[in-house]
C-alpha positions as CSV (number, residue, x, y, z in Angstrom):
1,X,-5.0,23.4,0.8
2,X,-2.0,21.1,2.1
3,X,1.3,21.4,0.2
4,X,1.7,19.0,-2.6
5,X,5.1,18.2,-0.8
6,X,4.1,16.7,1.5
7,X,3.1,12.7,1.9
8,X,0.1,11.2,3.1
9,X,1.9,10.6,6.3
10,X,2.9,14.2,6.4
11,X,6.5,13.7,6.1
12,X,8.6,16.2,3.5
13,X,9.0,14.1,0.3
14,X,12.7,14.7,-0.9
15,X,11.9,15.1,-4.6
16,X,8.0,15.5,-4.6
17,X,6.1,13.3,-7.6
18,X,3.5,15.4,-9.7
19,X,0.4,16.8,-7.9
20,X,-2.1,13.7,-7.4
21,X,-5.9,14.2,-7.9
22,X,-7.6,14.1,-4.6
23,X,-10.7,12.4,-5.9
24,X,-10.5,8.2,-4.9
25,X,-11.0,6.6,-8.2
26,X,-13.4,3.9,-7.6
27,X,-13.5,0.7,-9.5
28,X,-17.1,-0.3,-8.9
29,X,-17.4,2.9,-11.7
30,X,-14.8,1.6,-13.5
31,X,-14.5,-2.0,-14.0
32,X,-17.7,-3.9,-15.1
33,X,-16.5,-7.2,-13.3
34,X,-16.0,-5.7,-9.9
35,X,-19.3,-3.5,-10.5
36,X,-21.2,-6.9,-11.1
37,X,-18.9,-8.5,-8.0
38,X,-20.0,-5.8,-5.9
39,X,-24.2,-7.1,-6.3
40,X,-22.8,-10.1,-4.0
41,X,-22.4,-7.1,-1.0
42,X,-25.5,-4.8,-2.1
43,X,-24.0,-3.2,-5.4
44,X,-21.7,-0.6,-5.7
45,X,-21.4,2.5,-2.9
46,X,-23.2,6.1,-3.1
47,X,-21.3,8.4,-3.1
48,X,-22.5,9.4,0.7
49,X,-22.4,6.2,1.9
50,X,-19.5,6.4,4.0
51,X,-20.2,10.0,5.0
52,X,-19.8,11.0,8.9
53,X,-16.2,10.0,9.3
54,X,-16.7,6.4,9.3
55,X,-14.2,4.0,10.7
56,X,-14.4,1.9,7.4
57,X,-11.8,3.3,5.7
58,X,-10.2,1.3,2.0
59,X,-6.9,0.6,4.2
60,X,-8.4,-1.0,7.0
61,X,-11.3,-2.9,4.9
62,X,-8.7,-4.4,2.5
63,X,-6.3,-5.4,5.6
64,X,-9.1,-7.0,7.4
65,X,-10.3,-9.1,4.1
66,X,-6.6,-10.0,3.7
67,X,-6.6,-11.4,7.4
68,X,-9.9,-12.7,6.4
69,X,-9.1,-14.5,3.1
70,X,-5.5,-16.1,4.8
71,X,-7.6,-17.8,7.7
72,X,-9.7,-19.3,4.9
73,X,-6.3,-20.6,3.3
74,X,-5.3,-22.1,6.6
75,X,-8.7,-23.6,7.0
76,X,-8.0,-25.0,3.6
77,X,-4.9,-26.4,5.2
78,X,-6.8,-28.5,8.5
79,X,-6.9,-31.7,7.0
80,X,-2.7,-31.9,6.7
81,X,-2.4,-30.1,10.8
82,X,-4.9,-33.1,11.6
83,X,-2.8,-35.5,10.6
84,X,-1.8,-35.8,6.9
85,X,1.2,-34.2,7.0
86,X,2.7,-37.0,9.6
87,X,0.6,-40.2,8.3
88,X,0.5,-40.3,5.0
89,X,2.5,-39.1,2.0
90,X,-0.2,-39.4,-1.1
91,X,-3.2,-37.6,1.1
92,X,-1.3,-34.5,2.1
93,X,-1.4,-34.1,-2.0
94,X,-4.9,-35.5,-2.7
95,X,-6.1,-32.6,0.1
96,X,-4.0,-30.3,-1.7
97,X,-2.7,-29.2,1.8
98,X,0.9,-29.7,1.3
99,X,3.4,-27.6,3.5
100,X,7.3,-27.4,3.9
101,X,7.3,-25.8,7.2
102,X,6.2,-28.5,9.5
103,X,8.5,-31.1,7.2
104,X,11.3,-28.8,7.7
105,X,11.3,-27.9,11.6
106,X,12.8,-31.1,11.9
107,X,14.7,-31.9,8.7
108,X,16.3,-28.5,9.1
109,X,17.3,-29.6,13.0
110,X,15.1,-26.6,14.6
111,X,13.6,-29.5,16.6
112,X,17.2,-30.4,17.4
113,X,18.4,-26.4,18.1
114,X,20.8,-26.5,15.7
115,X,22.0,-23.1,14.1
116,X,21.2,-22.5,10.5
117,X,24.6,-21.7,8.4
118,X,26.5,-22.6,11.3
119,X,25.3,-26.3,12.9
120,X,25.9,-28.9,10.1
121,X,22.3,-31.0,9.2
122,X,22.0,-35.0,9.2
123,X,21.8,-36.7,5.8
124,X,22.2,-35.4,2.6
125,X,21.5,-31.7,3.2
126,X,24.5,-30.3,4.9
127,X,23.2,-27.0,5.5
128,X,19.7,-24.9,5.5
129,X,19.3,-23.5,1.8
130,X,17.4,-20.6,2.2
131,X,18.8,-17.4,2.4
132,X,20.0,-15.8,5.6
133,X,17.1,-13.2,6.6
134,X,14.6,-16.2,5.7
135,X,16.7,-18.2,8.0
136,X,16.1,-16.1,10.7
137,X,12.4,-15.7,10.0
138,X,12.9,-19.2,10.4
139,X,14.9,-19.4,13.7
140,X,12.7,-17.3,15.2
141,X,9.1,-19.3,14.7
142,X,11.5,-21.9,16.4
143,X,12.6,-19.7,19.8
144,X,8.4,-19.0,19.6
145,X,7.7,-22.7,19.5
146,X,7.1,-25.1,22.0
147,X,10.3,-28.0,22.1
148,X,8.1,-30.2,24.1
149,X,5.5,-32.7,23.7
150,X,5.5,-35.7,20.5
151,X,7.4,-34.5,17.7
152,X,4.3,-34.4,15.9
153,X,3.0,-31.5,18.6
154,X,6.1,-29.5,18.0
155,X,5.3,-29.3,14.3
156,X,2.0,-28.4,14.4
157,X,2.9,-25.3,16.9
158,X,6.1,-24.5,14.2
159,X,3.7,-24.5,11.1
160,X,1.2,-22.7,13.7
161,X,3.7,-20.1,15.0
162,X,5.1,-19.3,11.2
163,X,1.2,-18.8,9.5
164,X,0.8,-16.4,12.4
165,X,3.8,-14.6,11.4
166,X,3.1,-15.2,7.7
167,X,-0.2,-13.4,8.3
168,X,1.3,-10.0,9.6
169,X,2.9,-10.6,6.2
170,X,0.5,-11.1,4.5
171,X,-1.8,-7.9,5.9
172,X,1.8,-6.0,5.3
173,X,1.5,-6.6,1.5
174,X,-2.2,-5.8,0.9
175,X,-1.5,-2.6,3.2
176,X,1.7,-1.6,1.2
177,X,0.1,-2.2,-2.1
178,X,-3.4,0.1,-1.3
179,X,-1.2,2.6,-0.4
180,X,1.1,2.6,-3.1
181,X,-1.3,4.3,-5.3
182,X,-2.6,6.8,-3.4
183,X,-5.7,7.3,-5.7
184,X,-6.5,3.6,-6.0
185,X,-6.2,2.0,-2.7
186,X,-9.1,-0.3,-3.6
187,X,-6.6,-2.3,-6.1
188,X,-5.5,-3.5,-2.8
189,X,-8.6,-6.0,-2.9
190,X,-7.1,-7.8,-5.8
191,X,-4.2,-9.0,-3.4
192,X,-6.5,-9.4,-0.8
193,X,-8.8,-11.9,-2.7
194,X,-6.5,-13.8,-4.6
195,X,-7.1,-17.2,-4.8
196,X,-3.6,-18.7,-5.1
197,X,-2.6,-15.9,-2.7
198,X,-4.6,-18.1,0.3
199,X,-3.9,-21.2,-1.3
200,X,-0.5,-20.7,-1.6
201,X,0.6,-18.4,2.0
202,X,1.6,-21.1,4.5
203,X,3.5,-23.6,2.1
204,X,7.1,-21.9,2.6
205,X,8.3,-18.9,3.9
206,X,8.0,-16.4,0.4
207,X,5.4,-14.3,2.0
208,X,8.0,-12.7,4.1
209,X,10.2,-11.6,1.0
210,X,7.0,-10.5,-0.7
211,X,6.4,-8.2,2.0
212,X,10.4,-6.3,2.4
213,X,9.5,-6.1,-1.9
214,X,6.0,-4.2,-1.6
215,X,7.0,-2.0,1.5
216,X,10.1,-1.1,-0.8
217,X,8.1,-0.4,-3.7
218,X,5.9,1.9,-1.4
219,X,8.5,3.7,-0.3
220,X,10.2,4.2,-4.1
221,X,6.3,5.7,-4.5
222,X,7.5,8.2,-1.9
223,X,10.3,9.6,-3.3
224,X,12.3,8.2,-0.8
225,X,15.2,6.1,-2.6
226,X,17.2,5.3,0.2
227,X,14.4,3.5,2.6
228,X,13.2,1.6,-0.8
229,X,16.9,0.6,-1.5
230,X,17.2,-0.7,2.3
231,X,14.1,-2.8,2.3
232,X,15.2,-4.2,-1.5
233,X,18.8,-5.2,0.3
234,X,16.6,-7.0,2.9
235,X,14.2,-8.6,0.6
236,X,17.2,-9.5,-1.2
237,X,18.5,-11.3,1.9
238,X,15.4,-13.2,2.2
239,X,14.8,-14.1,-1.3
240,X,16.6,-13.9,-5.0
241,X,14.1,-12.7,-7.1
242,X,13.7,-8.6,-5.2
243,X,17.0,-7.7,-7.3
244,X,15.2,-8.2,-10.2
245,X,13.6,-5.1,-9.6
246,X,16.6,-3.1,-10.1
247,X,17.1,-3.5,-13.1
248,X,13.6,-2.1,-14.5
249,X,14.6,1.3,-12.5
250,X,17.6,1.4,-14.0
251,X,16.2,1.7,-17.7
252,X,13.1,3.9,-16.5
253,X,16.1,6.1,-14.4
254,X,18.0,6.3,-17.6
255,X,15.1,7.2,-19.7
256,X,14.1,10.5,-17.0
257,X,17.5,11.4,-16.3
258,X,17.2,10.5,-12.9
259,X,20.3,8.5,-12.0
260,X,21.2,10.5,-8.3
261,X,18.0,8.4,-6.7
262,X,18.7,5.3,-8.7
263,X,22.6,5.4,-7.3
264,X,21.2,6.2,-3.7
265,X,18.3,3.3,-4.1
266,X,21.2,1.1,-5.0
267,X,23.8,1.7,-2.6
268,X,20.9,1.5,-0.1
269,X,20.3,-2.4,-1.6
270,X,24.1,-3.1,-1.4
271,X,24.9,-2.0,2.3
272,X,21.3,-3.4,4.0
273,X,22.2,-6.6,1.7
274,X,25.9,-6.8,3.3
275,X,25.1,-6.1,7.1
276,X,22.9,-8.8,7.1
277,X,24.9,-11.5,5.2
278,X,28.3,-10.8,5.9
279,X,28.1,-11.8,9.8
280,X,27.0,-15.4,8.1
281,X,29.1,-15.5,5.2
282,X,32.8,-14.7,6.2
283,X,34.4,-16.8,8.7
284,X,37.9,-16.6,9.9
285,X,41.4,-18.7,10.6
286,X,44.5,-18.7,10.9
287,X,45.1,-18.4,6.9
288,X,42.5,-15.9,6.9
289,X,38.9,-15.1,6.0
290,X,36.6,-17.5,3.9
291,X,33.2,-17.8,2.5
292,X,31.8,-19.9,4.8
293,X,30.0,-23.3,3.8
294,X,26.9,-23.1,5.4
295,X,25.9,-19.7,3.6
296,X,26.9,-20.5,0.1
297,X,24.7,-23.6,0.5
298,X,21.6,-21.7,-1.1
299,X,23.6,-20.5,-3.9
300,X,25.2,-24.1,-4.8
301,X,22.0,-25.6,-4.2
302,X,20.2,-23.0,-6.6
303,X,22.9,-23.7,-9.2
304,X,23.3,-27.5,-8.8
305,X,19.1,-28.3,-8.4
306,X,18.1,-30.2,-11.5
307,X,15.5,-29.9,-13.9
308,X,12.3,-29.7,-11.5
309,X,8.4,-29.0,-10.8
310,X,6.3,-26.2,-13.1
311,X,8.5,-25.6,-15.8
312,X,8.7,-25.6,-19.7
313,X,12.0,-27.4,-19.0
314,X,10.4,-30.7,-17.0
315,X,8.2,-31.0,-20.2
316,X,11.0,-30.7,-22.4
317,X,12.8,-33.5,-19.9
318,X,9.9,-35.6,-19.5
319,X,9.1,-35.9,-22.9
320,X,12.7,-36.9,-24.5
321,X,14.8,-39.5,-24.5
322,X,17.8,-37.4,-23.9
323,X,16.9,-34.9,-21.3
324,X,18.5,-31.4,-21.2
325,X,21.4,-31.4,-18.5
326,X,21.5,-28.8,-15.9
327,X,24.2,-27.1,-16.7
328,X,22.8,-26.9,-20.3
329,X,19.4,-25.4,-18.4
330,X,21.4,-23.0,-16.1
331,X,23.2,-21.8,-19.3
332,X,19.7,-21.3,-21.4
333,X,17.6,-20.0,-18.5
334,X,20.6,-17.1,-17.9
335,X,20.4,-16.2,-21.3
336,X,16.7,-16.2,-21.7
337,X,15.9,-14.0,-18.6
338,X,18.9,-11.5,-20.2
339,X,17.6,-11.8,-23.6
340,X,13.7,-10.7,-21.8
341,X,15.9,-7.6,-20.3
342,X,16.9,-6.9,-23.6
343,X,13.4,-6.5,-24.5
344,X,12.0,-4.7,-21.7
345,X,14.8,-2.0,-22.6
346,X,13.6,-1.9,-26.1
347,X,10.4,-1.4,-24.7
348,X,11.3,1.1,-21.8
349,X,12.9,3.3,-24.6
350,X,10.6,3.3,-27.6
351,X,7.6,3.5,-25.6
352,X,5.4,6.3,-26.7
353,X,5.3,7.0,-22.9
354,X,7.4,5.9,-20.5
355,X,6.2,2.6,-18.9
356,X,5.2,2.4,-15.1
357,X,7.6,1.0,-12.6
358,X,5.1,-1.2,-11.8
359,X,4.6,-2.6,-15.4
360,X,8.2,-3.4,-15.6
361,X,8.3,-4.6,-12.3
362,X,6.0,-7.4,-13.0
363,X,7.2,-8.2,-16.6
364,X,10.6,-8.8,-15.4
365,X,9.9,-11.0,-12.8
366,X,7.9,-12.4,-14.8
367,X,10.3,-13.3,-17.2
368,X,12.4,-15.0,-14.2
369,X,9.3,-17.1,-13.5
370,X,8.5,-18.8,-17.0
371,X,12.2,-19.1,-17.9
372,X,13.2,-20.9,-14.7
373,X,14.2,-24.6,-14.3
374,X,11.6,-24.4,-11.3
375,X,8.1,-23.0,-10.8
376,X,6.9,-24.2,-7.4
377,X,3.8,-23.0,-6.4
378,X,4.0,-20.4,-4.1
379,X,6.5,-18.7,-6.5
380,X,2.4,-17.2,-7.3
381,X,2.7,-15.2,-4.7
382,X,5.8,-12.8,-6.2
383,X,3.6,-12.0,-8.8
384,X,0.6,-11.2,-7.1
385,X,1.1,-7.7,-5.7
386,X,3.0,-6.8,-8.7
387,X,0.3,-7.8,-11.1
388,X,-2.6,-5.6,-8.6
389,X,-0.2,-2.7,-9.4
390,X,0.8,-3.3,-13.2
391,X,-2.6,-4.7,-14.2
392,X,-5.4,-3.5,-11.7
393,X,-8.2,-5.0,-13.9
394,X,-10.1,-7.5,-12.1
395,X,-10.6,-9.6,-15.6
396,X,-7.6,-10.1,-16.6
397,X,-6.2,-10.4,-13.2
398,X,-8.9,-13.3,-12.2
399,X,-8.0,-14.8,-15.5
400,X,-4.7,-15.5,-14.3
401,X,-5.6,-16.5,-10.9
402,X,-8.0,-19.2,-12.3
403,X,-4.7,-20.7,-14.4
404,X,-2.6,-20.5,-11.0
405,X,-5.3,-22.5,-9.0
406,X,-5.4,-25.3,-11.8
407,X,-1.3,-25.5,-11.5
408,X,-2.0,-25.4,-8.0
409,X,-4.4,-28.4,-8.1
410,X,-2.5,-30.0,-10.7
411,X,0.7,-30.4,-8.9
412,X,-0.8,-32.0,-6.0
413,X,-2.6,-34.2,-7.8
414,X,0.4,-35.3,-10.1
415,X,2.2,-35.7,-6.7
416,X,-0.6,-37.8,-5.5
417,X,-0.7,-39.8,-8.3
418,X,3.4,-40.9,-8.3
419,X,3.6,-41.2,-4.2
420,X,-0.3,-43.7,-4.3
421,X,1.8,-46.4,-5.5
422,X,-0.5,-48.8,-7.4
423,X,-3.2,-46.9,-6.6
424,X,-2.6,-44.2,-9.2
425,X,-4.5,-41.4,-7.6
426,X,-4.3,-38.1,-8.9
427,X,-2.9,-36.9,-12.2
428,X,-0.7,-38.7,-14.8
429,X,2.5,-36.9,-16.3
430,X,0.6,-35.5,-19.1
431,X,-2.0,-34.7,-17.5
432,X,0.6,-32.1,-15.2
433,X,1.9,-31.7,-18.5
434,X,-0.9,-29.4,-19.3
435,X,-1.4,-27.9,-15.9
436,X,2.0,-26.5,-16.3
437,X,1.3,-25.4,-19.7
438,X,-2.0,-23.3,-18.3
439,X,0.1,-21.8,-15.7
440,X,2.4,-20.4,-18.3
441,X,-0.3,-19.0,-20.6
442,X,-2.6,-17.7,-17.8
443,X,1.4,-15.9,-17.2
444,X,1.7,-14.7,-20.9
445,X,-1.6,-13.6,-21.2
446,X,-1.1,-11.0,-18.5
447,X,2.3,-10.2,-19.2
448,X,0.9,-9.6,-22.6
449,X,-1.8,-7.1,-21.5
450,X,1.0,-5.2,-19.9
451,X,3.1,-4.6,-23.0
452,X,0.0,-4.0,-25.0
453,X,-0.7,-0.8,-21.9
454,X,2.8,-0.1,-22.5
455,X,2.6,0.5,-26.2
456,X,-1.3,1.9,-25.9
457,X,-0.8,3.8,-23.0
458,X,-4.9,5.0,-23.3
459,X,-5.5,1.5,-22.8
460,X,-3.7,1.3,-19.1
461,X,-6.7,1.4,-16.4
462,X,-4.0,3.3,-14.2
463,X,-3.3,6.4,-17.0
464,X,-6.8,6.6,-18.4
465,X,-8.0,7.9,-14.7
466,X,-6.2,10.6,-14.7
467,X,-2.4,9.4,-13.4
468,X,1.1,8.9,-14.5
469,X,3.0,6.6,-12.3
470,X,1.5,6.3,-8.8
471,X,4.0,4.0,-8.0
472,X,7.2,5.7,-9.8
473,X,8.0,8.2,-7.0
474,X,10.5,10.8,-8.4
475,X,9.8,9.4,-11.7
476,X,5.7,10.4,-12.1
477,X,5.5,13.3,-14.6
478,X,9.4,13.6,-14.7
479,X,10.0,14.4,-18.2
480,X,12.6,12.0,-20.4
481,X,15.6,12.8,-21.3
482,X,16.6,9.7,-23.5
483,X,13.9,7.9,-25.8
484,X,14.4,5.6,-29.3
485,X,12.2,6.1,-32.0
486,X,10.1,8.5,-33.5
487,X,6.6,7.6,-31.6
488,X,8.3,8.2,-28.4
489,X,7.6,11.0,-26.1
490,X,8.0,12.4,-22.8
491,X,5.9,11.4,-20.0
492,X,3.4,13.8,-18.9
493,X,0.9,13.8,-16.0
494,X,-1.9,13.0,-17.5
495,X,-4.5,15.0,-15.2
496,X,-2.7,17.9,-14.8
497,X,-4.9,18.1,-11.6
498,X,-3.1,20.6,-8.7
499,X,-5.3,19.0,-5.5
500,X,-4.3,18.1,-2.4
501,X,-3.1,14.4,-1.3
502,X,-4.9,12.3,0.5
503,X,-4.3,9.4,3.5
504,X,-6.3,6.4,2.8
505,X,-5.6,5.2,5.8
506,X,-6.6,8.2,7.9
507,X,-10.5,8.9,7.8
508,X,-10.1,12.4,9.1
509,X,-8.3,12.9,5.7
510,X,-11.1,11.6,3.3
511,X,-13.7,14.1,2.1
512,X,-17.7,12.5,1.7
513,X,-17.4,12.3,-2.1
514,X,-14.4,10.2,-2.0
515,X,-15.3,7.4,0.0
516,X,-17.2,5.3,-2.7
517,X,-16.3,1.7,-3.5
């Protein structure tokens, strides 16, 4: 029998988790939606189907119907590359096919060669406002693009170039999250057939921060606090919303004594997040060094953007005759998303058990998403492969997706209807209005399914097959050290099960009996 130390890749975990159950758990047998799902393919899997060391493995089938379900999302997308995009504003909305990459190859000066952070931009945007490693993502699809040809060719091989790139991602984060919980690399699927996951890929660049966050959250699964700390800093780089995560470990840390990997996860975060900003943001003269412009822009630009798309604060704007300023809104949405961190540490403490990493995870950013000025929509897409980990229940995670793909709709259609001039096609402002307000239930709704696992832990899908916290690392069955209340009570491994682990990814590694879908 092969150690429980050691990792599905074979590789001496530092602080091994509690022994994992070697049986696959199998969610055709466990979830009556993806049971009845599974009649559209044949019905649900014998449990000698796959016998014979078939090539099929979970990992590769939910990578290839990732690939699978982005191409549909970029078919979705033809009638903009055909021409939409460069010939007219309202049908680019009314096709729902709207992207920022082909506006920005030029708007950004890549068609140009201009530096980002370094190369000031004509009109009013001085400087690129992303951050620096998204920069670069974008930088590169422009060295990989051809600068010849109509203007209109060189976009259509940028947006090209980036959704190729954007699919590796993509394949990356459906990967990452199968094998995050190494019994239940089927949850995978639920990235991988997400609706507002295709719809949403190519419109900016998010996919690439989503991808740093889930290989970071894989490695954390591994026990290995440093690597998940580097690949944090660097999703960090690329996007805000990865430091988030932090802060959940630090209360589920605190709760099982385990503060040595949260310090080395953290330093890990800092340094990876300074070597790739600090050649950008320091520049030097003769009165010494300076933040430079160019990278501050995202940060300025972040705190100076008004009042905008998908949020309870446009409704709030829209609908009164003095309009909150956005100072008033930064202010409010700071103390909100606190005052939700508050909560989650009540919650994290009083727990009867302690909560998954993924659970927090998810609620947190969460939080960041409905108390934002801003909701665009392939802010979906942070969500996605934490909700397949916190939630994997293909109800209430389809429930969700159906309120993302009417925001989805609705905001193109509300765009379609202000840029048609007298035409008025599309939807009116309270017709959005609603839209926005679906998007934040569908996000409630799920966020309250979560608490309700927390406090009800033989409610959670994940516990009641026999786990702890897959995704926890260090912290599955480590017993607390610090709990509030009464009801609350160390975690415990709930299956107590001493078996060997198990490579999804690896069919040599798979026994007969647990290849069922």
């Amino acid at each position: 029998m092969p150690s429980a130390e050691m990792t599905p890749a074979g590789v001496h975990d530092p602080e091994p988790a509690a022994a994992v159950p070697a049986e696959q758990v199998a969610p055709t047998r466990e979830d009556a939606l993806a049971a009845t799902g599974s009649e559209l393919i044949g019905g649900p899997l014998g449990r000698r189907a796959l016998a014979g060391g078939s090539w099929w493995t979970p990992l590769r089938i939910v990578a290839l119907v990732a690939i699978g379900m982005f191409a549909l999302g970029l078919v979705q997308k033809a009638p903009c590359y055909q021409g939409s995009w460069f010939f007219g504003a309202s049908s680019q909305y009314t096709h729902a096919c709207y992207s920022d990459i082909p506006h920005l190859y030029q708007g950004r000066g890549f068609a140009d060669h201009l530096v980002p952070y370094f190369d000031k931009l004509p009109g009013d945007m001085d400087y690129l406002e992303y951050p620096v490693l998204t920069g670069v993502f974008m930088e590169v699809a422009s060295w990989l693009t051809p600068h010849s040809g109509s203007i209109q060719h060189q976009e259509q091989w940028y947006w090209f170039v980036n959704a190729g790139m954007l699919m590796a991602c993509a394949a990356v984060i459906a990967v990452c999250v199968a094998r995050t919980h190494r019994r239940r690399p089927w949850d995978g699927l639920l990235v991988a057939l997400a609706p507002a996951f295709a719809l949403t890929a190519t419109i900016n660049w998010d996919l690439f921060a989503v991808a740093l966050t889930a290989a970071a959250m894989l490695m954390w699964s591994r026990g290995r606090a440093v690597a998940f700390g580097v690949l944090l800093g660097l999703a960090t780089a690329a996007k805000l919303y990865p430091a988030f995560l932090l802060g959940p470990l630090l209360l589920l840390c605190w709760r099982a004594g385990k503060w040595r990997d949260f310090l080395r996860a953290v330093v890990g975060a800092v340094v990876a997040w300074l070597l790739v900003n600090l050649p950008v943001m320091l520049t030097h003269d003769a009165t010494g060094f300076h933040i430079r412009e160019g990278w501050a822009k995202f940060y300025t630009f972040s705190k100076e953007r008004g009042v905008d798309f998908g949020s309870f604060w446009l409704i709030w704007a829209q609908n009164s005759s003095s309009p909150p300023s956005t100072e008033f809104v930064n202010t409010m949405a700071s103390v909100l998303v606190v005052l939700c961190f508050l909560g989650i540490a009540a919650l994290t403490f009083t727990a009867p058990r302690r909560p998954r990493f993924a659970q927090l995870a998810f609620l947190i950013v969460a939080a960041f998403v409905l108390t934002n000025k801003v909701y665009s929509p392939q802010y979906v897409l942070w969500l996605v492969p934490l909700a397949a980990l916190a939630r994997p229940k293909w109800r209430d995670f389809l429930i969700w997706q159906a309120c993302e793909v009417v925001y989805f709709l609705g905001i193109w259609m509300y765009l379609a209807y202000t840029t048609s001039g007298d035409a008025h096609k599309g939807l009116p402002t309270h017709g959005y209005h609603w839209a926005i307000v679906v998007h934040l239930a569908g996000t409630l709704y799920l966020c309250a399914v979560v608490v309700r696992d927390i406090l009800m832990p033989e409610r959670d899908v994940v516990r009641r097959s026999g786990d702890d916290d897959p995704s926890g690392g260090v912290l599955d069955g480590a017993e607390d050290v610090f709990v509030l209340g009464a009801g609350a009570r160390p975690a415990r491994h709930a299956a107590g099960f001493d078996g060997p682990q198990v490579d999804w990814g690896r069919p040599e590694s798979l026994s007969p009996e647990s290849r069922s879908l």
